[in-house]
Gaussian input, Z-matrix of N, CA and C with variables (Angstrom, degrees):
# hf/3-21g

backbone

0 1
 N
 C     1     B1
 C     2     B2     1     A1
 N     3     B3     2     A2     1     D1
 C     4     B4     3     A3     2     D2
 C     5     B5     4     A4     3     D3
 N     6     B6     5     A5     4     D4
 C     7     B7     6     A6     5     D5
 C     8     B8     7     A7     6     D6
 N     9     B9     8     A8     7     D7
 C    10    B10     9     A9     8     D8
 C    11    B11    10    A10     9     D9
 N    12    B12    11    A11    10    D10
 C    13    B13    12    A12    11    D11
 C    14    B14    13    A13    12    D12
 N    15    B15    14    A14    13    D13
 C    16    B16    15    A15    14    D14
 C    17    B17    16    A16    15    D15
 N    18    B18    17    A17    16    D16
 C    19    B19    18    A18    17    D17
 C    20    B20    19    A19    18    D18
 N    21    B21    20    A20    19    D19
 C    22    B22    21    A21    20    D20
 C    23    B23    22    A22    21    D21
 N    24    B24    23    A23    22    D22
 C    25    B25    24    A24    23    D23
 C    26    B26    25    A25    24    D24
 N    27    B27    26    A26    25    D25
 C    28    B28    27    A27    26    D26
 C    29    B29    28    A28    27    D27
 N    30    B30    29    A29    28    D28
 C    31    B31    30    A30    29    D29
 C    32    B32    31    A31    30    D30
 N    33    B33    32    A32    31    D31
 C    34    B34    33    A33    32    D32
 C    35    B35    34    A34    33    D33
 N    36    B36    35    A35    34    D34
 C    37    B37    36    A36    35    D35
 C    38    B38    37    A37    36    D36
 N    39    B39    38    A38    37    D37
 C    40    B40    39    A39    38    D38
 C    41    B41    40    A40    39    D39
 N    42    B42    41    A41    40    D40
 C    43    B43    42    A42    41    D41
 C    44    B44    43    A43    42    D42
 N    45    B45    44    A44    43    D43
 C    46    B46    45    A45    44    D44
 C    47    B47    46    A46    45    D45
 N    48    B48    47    A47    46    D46
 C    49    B49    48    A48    47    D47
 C    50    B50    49    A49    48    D48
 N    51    B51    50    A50    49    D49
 C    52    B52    51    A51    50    D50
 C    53    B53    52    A52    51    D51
 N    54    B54    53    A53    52    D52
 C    55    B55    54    A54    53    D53
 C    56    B56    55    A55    54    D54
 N    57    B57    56    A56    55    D55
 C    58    B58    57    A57    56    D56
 C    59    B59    58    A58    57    D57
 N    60    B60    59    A59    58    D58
 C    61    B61    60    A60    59    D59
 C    62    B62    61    A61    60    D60
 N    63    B63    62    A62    61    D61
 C    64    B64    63    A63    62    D62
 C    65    B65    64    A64    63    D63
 N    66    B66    65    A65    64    D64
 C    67    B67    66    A66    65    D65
 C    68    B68    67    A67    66    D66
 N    69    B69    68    A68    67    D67
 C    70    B70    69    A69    68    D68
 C    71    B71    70    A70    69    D69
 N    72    B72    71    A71    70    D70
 C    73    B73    72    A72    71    D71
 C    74    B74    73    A73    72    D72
 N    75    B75    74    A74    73    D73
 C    76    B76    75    A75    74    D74
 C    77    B77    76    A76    75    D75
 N    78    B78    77    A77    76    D76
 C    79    B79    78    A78    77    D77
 C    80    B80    79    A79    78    D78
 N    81    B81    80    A80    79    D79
 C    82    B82    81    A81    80    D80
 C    83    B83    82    A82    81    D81
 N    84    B84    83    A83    82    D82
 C    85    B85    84    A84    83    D83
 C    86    B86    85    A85    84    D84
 N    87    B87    86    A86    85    D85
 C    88    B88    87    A87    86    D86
 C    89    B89    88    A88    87    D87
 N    90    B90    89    A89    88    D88
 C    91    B91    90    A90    89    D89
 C    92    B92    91    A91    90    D90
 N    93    B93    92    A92    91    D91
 C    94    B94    93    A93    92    D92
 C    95    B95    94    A94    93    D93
 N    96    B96    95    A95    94    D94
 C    97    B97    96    A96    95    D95
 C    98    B98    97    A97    96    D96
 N    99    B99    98    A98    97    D97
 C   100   B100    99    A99    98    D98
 C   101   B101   100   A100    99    D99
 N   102   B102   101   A101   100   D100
 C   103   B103   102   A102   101   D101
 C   104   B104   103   A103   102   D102
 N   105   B105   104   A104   103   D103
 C   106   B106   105   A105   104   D104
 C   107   B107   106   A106   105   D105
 N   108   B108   107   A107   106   D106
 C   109   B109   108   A108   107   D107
 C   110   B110   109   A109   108   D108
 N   111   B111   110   A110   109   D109
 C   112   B112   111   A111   110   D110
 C   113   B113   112   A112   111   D111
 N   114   B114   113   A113   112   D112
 C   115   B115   114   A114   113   D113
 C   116   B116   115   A115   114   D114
 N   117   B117   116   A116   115   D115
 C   118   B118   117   A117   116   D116
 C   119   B119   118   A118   117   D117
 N   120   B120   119   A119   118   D118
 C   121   B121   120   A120   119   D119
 C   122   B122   121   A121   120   D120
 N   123   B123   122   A122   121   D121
 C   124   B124   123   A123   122   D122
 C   125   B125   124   A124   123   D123
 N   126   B126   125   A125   124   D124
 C   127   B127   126   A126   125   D125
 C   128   B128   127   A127   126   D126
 N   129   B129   128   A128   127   D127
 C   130   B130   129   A129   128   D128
 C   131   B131   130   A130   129   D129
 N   132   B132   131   A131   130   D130
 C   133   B133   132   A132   131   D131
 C   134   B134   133   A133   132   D132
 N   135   B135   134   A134   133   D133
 C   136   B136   135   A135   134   D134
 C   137   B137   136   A136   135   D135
 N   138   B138   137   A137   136   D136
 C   139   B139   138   A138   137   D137
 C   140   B140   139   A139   138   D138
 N   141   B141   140   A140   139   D139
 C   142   B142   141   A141   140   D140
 C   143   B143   142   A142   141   D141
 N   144   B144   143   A143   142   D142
 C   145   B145   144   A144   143   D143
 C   146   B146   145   A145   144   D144
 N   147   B147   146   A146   145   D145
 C   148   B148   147   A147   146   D146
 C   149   B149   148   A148   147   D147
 N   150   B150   149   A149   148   D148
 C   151   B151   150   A150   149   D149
 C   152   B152   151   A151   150   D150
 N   153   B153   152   A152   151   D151
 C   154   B154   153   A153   152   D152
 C   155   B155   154   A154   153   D153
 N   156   B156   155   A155   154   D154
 C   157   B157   156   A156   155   D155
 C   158   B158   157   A157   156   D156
 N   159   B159   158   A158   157   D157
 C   160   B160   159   A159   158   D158
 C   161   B161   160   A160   159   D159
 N   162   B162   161   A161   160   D160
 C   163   B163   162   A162   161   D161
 C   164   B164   163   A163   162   D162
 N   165   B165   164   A164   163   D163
 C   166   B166   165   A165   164   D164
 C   167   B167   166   A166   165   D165
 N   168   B168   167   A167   166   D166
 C   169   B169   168   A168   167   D167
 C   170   B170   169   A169   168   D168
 N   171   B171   170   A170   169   D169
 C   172   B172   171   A171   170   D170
 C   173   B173   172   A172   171   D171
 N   174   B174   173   A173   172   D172
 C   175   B175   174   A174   173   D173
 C   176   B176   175   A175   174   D174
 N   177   B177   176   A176   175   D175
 C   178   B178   177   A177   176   D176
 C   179   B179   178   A178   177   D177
 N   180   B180   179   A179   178   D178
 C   181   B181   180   A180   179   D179
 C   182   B182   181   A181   180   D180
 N   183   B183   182   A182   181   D181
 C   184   B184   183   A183   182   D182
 C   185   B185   184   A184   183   D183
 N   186   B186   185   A185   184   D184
 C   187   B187   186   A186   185   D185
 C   188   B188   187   A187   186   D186
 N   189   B189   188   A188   187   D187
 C   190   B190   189   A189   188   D188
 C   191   B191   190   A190   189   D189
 N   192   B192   191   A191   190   D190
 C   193   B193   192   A192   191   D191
 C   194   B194   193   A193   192   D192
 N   195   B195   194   A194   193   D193
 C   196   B196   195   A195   194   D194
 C   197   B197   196   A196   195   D195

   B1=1.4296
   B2=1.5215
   B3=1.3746
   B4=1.3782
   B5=1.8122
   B6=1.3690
   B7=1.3590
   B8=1.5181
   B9=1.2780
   B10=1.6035
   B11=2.1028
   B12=1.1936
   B13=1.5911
   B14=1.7090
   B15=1.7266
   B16=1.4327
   B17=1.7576
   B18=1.1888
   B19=1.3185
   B20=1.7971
   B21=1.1696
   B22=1.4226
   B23=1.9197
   B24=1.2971
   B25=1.4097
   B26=1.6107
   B27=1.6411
   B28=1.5541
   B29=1.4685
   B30=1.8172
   B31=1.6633
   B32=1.8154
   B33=1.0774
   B34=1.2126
   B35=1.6080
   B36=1.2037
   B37=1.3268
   B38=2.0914
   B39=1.7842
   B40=1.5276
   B41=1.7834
   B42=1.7426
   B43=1.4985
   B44=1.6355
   B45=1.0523
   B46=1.4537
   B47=1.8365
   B48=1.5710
   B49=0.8546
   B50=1.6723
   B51=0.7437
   B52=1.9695
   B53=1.4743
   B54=1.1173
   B55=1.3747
   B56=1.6835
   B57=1.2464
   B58=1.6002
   B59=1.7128
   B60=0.8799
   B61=1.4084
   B62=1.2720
   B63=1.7496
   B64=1.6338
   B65=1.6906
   B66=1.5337
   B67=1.8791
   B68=0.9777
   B69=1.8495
   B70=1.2036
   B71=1.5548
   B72=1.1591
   B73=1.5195
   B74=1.4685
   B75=1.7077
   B76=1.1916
   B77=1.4982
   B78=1.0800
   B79=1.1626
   B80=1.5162
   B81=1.0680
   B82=1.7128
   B83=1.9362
   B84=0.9966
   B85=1.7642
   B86=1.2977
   B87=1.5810
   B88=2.0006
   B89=0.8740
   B90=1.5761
   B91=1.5163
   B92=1.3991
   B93=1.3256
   B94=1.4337
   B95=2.1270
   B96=1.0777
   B97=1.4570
   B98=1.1852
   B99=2.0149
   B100=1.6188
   B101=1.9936
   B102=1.6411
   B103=1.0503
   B104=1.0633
   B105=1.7076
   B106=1.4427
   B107=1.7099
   B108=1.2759
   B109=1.5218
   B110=1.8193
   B111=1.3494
   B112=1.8956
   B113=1.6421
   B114=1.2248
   B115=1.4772
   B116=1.8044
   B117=1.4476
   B118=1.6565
   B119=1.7260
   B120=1.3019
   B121=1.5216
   B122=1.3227
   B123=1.7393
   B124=1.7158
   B125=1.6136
   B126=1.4754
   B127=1.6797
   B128=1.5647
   B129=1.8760
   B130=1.6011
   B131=1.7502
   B132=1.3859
   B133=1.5537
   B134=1.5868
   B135=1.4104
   B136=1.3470
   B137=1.5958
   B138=1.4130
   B139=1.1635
   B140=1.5386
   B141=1.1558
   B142=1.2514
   B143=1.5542
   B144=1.5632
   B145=1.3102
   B146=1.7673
   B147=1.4468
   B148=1.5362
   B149=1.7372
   B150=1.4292
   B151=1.6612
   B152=1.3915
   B153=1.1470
   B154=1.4851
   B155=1.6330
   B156=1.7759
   B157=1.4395
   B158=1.5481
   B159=1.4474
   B160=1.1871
   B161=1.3660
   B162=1.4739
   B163=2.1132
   B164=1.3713
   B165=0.8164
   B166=2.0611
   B167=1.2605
   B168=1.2663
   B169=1.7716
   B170=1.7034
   B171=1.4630
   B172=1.8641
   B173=1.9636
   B174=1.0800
   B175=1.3236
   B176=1.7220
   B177=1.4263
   B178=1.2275
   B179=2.1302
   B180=1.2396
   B181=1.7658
   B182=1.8678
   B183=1.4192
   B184=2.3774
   B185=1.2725
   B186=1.1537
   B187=1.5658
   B188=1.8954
   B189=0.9090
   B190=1.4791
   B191=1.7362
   B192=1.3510
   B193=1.5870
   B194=1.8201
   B195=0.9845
   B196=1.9073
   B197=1.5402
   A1=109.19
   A2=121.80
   A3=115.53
   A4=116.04
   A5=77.27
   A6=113.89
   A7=123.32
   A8=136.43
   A9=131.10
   A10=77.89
   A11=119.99
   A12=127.64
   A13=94.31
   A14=93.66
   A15=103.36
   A16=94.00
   A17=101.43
   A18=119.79
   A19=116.90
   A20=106.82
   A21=126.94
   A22=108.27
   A23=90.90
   A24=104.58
   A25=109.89
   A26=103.31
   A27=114.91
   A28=112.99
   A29=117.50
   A30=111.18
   A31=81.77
   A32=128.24
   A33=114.64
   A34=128.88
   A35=111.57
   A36=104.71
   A37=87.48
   A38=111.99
   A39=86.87
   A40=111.38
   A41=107.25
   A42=123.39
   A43=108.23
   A44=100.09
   A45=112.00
   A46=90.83
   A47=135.01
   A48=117.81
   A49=111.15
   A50=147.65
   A51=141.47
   A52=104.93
   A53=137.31
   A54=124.43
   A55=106.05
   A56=96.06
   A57=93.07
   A58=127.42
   A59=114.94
   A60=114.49
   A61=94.97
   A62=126.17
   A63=114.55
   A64=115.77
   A65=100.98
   A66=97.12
   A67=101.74
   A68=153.61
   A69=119.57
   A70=103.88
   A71=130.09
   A72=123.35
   A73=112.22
   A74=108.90
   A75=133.20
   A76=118.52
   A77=117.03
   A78=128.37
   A79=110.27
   A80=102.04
   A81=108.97
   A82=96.21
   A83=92.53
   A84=102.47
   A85=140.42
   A86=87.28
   A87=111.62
   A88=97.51
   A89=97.82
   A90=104.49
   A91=94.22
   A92=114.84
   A93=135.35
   A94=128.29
   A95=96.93
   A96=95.35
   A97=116.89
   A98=115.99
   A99=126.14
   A100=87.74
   A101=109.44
   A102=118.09
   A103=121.42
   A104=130.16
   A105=131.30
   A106=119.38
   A107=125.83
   A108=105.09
   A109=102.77
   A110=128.09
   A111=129.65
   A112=84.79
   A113=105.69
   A114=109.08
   A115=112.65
   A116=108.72
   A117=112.40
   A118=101.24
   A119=124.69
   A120=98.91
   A121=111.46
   A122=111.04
   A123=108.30
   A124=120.81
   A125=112.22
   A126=103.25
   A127=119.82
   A128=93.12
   A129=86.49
   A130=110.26
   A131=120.48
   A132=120.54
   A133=123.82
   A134=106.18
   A135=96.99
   A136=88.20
   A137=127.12
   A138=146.26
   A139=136.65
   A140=155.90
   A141=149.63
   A142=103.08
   A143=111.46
   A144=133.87
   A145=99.69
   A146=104.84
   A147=113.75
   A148=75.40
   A149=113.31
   A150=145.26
   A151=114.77
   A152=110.28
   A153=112.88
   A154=104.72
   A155=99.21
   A156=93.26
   A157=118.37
   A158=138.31
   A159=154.80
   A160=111.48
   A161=90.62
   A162=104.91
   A163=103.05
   A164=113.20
   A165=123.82
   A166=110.51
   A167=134.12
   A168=129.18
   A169=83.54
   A170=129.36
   A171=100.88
   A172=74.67
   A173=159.59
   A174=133.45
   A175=117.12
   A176=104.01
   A177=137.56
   A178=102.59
   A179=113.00
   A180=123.73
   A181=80.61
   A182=109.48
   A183=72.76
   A184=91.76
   A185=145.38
   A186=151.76
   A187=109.57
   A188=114.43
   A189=123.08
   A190=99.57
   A191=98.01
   A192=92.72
   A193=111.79
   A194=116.02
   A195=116.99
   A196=84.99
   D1=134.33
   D2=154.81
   D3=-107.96
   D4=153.61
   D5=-173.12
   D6=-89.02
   D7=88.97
   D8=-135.13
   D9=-115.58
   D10=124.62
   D11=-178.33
   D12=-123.06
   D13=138.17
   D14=173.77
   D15=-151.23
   D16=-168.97
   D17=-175.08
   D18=-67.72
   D19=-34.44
   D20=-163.46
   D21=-121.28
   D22=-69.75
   D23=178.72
   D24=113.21
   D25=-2.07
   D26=165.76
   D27=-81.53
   D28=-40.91
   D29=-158.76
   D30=-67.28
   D31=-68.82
   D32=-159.91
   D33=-63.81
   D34=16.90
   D35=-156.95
   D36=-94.34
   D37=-1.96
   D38=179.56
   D39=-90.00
   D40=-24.97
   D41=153.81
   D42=-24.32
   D43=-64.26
   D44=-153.09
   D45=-67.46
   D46=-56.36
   D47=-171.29
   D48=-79.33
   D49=-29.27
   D50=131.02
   D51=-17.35
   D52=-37.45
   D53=-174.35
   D54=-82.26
   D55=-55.35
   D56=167.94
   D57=-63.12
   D58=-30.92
   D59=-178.97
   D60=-70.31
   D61=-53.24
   D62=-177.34
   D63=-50.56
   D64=-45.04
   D65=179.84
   D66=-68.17
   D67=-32.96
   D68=-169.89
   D69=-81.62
   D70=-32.60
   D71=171.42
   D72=-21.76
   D73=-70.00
   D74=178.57
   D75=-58.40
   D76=-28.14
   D77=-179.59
   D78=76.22
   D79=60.41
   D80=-171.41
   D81=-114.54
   D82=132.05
   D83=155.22
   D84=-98.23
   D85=110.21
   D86=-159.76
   D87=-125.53
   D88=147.68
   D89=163.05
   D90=-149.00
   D91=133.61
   D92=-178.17
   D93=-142.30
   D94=127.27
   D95=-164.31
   D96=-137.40
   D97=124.47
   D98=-149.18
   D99=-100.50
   D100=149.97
   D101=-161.07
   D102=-178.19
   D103=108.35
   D104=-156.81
   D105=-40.57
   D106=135.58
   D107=-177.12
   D108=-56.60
   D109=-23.35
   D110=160.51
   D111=-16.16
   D112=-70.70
   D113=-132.71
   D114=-96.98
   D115=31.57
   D116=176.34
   D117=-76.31
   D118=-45.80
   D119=-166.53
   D120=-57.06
   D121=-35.61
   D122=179.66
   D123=-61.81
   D124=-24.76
   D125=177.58
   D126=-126.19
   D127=4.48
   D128=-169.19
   D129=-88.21
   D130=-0.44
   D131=154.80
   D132=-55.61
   D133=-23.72
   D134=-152.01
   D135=-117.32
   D136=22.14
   D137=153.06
   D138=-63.51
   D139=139.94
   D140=-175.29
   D141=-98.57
   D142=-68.99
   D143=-178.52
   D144=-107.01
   D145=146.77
   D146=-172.75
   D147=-125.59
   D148=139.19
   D149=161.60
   D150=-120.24
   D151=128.89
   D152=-175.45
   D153=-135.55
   D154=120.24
   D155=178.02
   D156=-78.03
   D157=-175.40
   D158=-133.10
   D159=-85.42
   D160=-43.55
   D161=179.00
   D162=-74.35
   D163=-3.89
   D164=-175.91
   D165=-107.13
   D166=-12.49
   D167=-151.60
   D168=-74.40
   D169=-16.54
   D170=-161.68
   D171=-79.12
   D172=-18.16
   D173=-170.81
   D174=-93.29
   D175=25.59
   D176=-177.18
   D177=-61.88
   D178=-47.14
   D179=-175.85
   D180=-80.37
   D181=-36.21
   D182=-155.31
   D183=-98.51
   D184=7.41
   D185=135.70
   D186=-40.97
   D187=-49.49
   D188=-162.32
   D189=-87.20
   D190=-46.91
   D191=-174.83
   D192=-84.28
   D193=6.45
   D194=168.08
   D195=-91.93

């Protein structure tokens, strides 16, 4: 699963549905899920890949070190 982190968990939530609509086109199996940077310790374990949008990059060091 990836883990798409923004400020809110609204700007990305239209990313997130563009990503899916492109994999089901393709027929790719994704799973991806938008989510306040608040809230990475609660979903970023159960993550594969961690994404962090732009308003977030300063949480770029405590991203790497969990």
């Amino acid at each position: 699963m990836f883990l798409l982190v923004c400020a809110t968990g609204m700007s990305t939530s239209l990313l997130v549905n563009r990503m899916k609509e492109t994999a089901e086109t393709k027929e790719i199996e994704f799973q991806i899920e938008a989510h306040p940077v608040g809230q990475i310790e609660k979903y970023g374990e159960a993550a594969d890949d961690i994404l962090l949008g732009p308003q977030v990059r300063y949480e770029l060091k405590n991203v790497k070190m969990n």
